[in-house]
C-alpha positions in Angstrom: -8.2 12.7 -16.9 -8.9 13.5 -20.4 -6.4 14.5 -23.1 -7.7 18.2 -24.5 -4.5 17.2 -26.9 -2.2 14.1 -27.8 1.4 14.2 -28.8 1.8 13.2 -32.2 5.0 11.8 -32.5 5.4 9.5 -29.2 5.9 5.6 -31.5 8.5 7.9 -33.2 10.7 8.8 -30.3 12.1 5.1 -29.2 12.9 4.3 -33.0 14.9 7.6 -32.6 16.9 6.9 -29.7 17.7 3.4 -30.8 19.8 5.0 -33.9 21.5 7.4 -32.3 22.7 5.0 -29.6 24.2 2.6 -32.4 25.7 5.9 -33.9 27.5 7.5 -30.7 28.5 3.5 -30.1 30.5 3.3 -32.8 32.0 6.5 -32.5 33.0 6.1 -29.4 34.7 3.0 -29.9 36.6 4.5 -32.4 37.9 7.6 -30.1 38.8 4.7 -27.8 41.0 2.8 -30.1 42.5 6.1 -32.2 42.4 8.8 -29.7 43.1 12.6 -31.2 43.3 11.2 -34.3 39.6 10.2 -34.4 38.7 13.2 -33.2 40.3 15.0 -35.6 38.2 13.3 -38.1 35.0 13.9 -36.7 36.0 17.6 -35.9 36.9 17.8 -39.5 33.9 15.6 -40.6 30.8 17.7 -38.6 32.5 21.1 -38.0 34.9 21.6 -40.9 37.4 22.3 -37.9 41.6 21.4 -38.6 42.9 24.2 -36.8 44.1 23.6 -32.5 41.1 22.6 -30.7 42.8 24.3 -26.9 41.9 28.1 -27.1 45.1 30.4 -27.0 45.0 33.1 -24.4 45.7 35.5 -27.3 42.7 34.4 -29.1 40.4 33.9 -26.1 41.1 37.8 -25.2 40.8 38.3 -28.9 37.2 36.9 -28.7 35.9 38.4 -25.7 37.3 42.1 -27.2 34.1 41.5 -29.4 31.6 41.4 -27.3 29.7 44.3 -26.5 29.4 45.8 -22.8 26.1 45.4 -22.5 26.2 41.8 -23.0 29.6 41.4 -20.7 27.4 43.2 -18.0 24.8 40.8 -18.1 26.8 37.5 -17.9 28.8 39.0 -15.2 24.8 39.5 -13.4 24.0 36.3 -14.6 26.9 34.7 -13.3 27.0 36.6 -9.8 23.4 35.0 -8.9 24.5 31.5 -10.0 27.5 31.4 -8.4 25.7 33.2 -4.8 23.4 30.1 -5.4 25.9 27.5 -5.9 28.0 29.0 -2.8 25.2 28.5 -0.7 24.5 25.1 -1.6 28.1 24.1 -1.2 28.0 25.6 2.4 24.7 23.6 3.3 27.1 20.2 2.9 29.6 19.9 5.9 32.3 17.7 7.4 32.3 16.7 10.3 33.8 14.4 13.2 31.2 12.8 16.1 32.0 10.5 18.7 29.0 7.7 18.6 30.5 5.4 21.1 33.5 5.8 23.9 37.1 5.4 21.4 34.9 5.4 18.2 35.1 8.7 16.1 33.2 8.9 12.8 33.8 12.0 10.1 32.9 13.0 6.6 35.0 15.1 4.3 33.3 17.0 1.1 36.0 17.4 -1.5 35.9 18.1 -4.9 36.6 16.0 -7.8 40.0 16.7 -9.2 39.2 17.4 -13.5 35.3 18.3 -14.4 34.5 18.7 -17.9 32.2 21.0 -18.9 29.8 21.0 -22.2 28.4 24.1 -23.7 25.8 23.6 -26.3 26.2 25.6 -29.7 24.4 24.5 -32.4 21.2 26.6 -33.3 21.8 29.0 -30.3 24.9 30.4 -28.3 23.8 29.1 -24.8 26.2 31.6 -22.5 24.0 31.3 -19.7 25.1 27.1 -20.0 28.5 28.6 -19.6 27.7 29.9 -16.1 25.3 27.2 -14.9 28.5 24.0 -15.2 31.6 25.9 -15.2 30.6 28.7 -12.3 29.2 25.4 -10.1 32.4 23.6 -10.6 34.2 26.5 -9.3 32.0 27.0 -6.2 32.6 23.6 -5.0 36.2 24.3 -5.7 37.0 21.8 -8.2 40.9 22.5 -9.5 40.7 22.1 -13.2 37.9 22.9 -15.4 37.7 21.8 -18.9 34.9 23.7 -20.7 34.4 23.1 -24.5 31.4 24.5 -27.1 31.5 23.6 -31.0 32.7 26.3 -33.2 30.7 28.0 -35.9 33.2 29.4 -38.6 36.9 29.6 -36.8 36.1 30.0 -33.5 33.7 29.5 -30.8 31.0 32.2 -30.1 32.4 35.1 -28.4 30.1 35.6 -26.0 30.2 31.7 -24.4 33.9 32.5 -24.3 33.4 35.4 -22.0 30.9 33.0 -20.1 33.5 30.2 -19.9 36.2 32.9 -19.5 34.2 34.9 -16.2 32.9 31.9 -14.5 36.6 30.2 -14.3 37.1 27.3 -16.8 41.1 26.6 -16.6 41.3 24.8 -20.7 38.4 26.3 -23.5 38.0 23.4 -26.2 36.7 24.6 -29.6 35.0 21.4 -30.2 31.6 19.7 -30.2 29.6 16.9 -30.5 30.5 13.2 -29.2 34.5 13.9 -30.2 34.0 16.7 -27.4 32.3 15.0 -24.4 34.3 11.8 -25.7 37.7 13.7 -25.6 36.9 15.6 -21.5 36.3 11.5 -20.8 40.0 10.3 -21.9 41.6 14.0 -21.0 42.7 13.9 -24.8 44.3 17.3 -25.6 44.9 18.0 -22.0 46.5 15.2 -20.5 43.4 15.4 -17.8 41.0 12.9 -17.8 37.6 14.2 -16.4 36.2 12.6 -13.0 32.6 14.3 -14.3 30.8 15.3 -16.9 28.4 18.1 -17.6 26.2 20.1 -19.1 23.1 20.0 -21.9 23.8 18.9 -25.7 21.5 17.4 -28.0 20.3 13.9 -28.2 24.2 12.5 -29.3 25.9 14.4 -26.8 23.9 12.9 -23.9 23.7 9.5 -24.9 27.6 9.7 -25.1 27.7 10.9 -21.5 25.3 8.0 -21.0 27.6 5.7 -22.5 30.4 6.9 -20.8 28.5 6.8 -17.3 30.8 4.5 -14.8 34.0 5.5 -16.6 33.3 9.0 -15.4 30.2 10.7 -13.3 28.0 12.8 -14.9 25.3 15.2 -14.0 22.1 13.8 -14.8 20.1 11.7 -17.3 19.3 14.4 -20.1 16.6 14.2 -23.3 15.4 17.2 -25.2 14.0 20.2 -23.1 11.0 19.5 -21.1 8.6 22.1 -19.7 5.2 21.8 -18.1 2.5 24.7 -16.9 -0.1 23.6 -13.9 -2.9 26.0 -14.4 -6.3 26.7 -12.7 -9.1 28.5 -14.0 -7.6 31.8 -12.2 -4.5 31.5 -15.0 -4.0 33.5 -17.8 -4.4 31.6 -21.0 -1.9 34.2 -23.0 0.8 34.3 -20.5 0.6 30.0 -20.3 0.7 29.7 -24.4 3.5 32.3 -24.7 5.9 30.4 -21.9 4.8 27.3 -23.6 5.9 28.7 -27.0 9.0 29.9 -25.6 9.9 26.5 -24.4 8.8 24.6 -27.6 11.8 27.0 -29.1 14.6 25.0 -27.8 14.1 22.1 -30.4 11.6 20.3 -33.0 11.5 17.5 -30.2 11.0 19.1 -26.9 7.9 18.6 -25.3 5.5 21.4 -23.5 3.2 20.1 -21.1 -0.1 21.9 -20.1 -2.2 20.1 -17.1 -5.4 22.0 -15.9 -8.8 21.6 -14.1 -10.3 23.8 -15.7 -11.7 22.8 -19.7 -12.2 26.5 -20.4 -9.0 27.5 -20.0 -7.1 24.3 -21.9 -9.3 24.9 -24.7 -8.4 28.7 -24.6 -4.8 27.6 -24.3 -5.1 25.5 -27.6 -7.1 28.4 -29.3 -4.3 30.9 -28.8 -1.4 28.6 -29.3 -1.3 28.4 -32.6 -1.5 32.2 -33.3 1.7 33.1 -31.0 3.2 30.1 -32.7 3.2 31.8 -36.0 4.2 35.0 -34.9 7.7 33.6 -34.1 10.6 34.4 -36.0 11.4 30.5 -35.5 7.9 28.9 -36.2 8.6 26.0 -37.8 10.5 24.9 -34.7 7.9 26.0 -32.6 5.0 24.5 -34.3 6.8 21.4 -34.9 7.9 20.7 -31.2 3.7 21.8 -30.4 2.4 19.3 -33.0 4.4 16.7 -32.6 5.1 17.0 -28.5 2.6 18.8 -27.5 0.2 17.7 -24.8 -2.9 19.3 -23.0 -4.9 17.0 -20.2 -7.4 18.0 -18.2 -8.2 16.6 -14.3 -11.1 16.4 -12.5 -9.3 18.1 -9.5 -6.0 19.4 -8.4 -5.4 16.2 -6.9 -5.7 14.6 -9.8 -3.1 17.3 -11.2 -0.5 16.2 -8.7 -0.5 12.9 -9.7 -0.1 13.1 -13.6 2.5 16.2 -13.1 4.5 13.5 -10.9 4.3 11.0 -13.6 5.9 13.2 -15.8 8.5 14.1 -13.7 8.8 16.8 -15.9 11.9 19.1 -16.1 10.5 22.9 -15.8 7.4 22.9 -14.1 5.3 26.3 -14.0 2.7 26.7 -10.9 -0.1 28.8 -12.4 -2.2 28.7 -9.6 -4.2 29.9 -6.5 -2.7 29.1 -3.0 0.9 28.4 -4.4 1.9 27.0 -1.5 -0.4 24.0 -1.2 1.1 23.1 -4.6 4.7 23.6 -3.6 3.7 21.0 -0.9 2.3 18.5 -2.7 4.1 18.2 -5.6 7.0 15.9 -5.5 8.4 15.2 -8.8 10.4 18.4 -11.1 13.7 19.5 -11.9 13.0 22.8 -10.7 9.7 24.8 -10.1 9.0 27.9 -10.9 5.8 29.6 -9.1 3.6 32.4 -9.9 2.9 34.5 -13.0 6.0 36.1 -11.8 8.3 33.1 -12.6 8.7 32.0 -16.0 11.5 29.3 -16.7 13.7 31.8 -18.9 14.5 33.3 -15.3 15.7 29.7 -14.2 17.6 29.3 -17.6 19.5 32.9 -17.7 20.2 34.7 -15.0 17.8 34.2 -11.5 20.2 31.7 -10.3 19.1 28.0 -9.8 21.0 25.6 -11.9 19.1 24.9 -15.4 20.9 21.8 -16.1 17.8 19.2 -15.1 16.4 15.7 -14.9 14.2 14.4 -18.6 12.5 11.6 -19.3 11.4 11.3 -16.0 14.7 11.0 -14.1 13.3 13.7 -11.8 11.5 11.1 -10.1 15.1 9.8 -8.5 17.6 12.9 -9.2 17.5 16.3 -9.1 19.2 18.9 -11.4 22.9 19.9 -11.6 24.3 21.4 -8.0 27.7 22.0 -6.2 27.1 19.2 -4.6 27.5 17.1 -8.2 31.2 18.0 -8.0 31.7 17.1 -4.3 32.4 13.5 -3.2 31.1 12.7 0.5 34.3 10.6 2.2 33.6 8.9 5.3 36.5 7.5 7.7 36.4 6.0 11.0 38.8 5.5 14.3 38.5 3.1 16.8 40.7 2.6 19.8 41.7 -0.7 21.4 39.1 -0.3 24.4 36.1 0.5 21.3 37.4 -2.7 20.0 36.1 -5.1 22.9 32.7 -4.1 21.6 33.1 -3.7 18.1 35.2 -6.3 17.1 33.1 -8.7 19.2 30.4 -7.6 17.6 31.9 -7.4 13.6 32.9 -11.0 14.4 29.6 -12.1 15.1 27.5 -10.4 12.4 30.6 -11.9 9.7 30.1 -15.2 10.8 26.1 -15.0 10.5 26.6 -13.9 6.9 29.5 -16.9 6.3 32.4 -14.4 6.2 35.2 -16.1 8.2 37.9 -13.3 6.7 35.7 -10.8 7.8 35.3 -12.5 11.9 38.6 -13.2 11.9 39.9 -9.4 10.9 38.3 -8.5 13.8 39.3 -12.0 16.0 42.8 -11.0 15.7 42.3 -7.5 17.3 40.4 -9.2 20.2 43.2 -11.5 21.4 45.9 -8.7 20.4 43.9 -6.5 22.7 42.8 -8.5 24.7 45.1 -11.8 25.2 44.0 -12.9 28.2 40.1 -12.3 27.7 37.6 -15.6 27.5 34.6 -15.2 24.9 31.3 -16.6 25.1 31.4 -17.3 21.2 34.1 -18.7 19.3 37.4 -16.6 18.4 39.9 -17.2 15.3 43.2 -18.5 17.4 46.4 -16.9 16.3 48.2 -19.5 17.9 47.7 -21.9 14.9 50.4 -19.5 13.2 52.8 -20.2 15.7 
């Protein structure tokens, strides 16, 4: 491999992370100890927010009276597709009941948690759509209270992420942002509802605090800036791949864009054009920021080759710009969620076609994959065995305890054997009640 381009900010990044994680420490340990009244102070602090943080019905209708029909029509498309796609992947997950042996049954049950809390980003855009992808899921899997908070901009949240939050079926709206927010879901401060899981995107504070937080409560997945990746052959078109990379370097000054190719005419095409869509942006600092200082180009010797380094990455959105899609679909093994074909271009994935766009970063794709129904369903197992299944079972519990030096364990399942079985001789040794007597 060969690197057509370098990032130029990669020593930076760990220096970075080590900050914030001493920052959202210390603010969380204060939100521990004080409760609403920390949060208070922050809210006051980073959003100039003293007002009621839970959004009044009267002002949530109030809100959602501004926005225009147009934009009402497409969150209630967006949020149709998402929640078909959700509903489908809560039906692929079933209980059941089998019988594995004669007296032995074994089951699952899928049931939601009880409180999910649900983070909408707001800071340099309104994310709706992030609305829909955690608060329509949690619905689908039928989770009974929904907490859903964004940080306000002026006096109130953005009108249009209320209607999101509002359509897709959050039961509590928090005007609030930041670590305060995710921080106040995690102790059910304001609601009286502690959250069994957290989710949704933030930036770079906001997910280390759900990282922090991770054990206390579940969350969705391990989350960094935005990450998005094109594969491309020589049969790609260079404008299309520099405009969806463009349109991914958007989301922030530190979100990577990925391009891996075997062909050195069209990555050096690629960089030729890149910086000319770049500055036709209405946002191109941002853009030319995250390309400069992010940015990465590498060129394979074959598609093989491409495979490989794609699944090191592990990257977030990966694009397939290729011939023979479907040998690529096979073969890689590593994304948050893949989009194929000049057709498919990540905003699809983000807004409206229907698959989740909460994913994996810095490489937790390799192990996890993005947000799903299945996030907010808990698989419970139980078992029933009858005094006849016992005569094998316990025997054979006994045994394996007592290789692994558990006598409490052996004799659990000793007693059942001579309460069965009183009468019964053993060709291995049995815990004898009698000594009780």
């Amino acid at each position: 491999m060969e690197y057509l381009k370098r990032a130029a900010a990669e020593a930076e990044v760990a220096l970075e992370d080590e900050r914030i994680q001493a920052a959202v420490k210390d603010m969380l340990t204060k939100i521990k100890r004080n409760g609403e009244s920390a949060v208070r102070e922050y809210a006051k602090q980073f959003d100039s927010w003293q007002g009621d943080f839970v959004l009044t019905e009267d002002k949530k209708q109030a809100l959602i009276a501004q926005v225009p029909q147009q934009v009402k029509d497409d969150i209630d498309f967006a949020h149709r597709q998402v929640r078909r796609f959700a509903e489908a992947q809560r039906d692929s997950l079933k209980s059941f009941e089998i019988e594995t042996e004669e007296g032995v049954r074994l089951g699952q049950q899928v049931l939601p948690v009880q409180v999910a809390g649900c983070y909408v980003p707001g800071g340099r855009y309104a994310h709706a759509a992030s609305a829909l992808m955690s608060v329509a899921t949690a619905k689908a899997a039928g989770v009974p209270f929904i907490v859903a908070c964004s940080p306000p901009r002026g006096d109130s949240i953005n009108p249009a992420v209320a209607y999101a939050m509002h359509v897709a079926g959050a039961d509590v709206i928090l005007e609030m942002g930041g670590v305060h927010a995710v921080a106040s879901m995690a102790f059910g401060l304001f609601t009286g509802r502690p959250a069994d899981i957290l989710v949704g995107p933030g930036n770079a504070y906001v997910a280390e605090a759900k990282r922090m937080l991770f054990g206390e409560v579940g969350i969705d997945v391990f989350a960094g800036p935005t990450e998005s990746a094109i594969i491309a052959d020589k049969t790609a078109d260079p404008m299309t791949i520099a405009v969806d990379l463009v349109s991914q370097a958007e989301h922030g000054t530190n979100s990577p864009v990925w391009l891996f190719t075997d062909s050195r005419e069209l990555g050096e095409k690629v960089l030729e054009i890149m910086p000319k869509v770049i500055a036709d942006m209405p946002n191109a600092d941002v853009c030319e920021a995250a390309w400069r200082d992010h940015g990465v180009v590498i060129l394979c010797e074959s598609r093989e080759e491409v495979v490989q380094i794609s699944d090191e990455y592990a990257c977030e959105h990966l694009q397939v710009m290729t011939a023979d899609l479907e040998w690529w679909k096979a073969h890689l093994k590593n994304y948050g969620s893949l989009f194929l074909g000049e057709g498919s271009t990540v905003t699809h994935g983000d807004k409206c076609s229907g698959t989740n766009h909460i994913l994996p970063t810095k490489k937790a794709a390799r192990y996890s994959g993005g947000l799903n129904v299945q996030k907010f369903m808990k698989v419970l197992t139980y078992q029933e065995l009858s005094e006849e299944a016992n005569l094998v079972f316990s025997a054979a519990g006994s045994r394996i305890s007592r290789i692994e030096g558990m006598e409490g364990h052996a004799r659990a399942c000793d007693w059942r054997l001579r309460k069965f079985y009183p009468n019964a001789q053993w060709d291995f040794e049995v815990f004898d009640q009698q000594r009780y007597d």
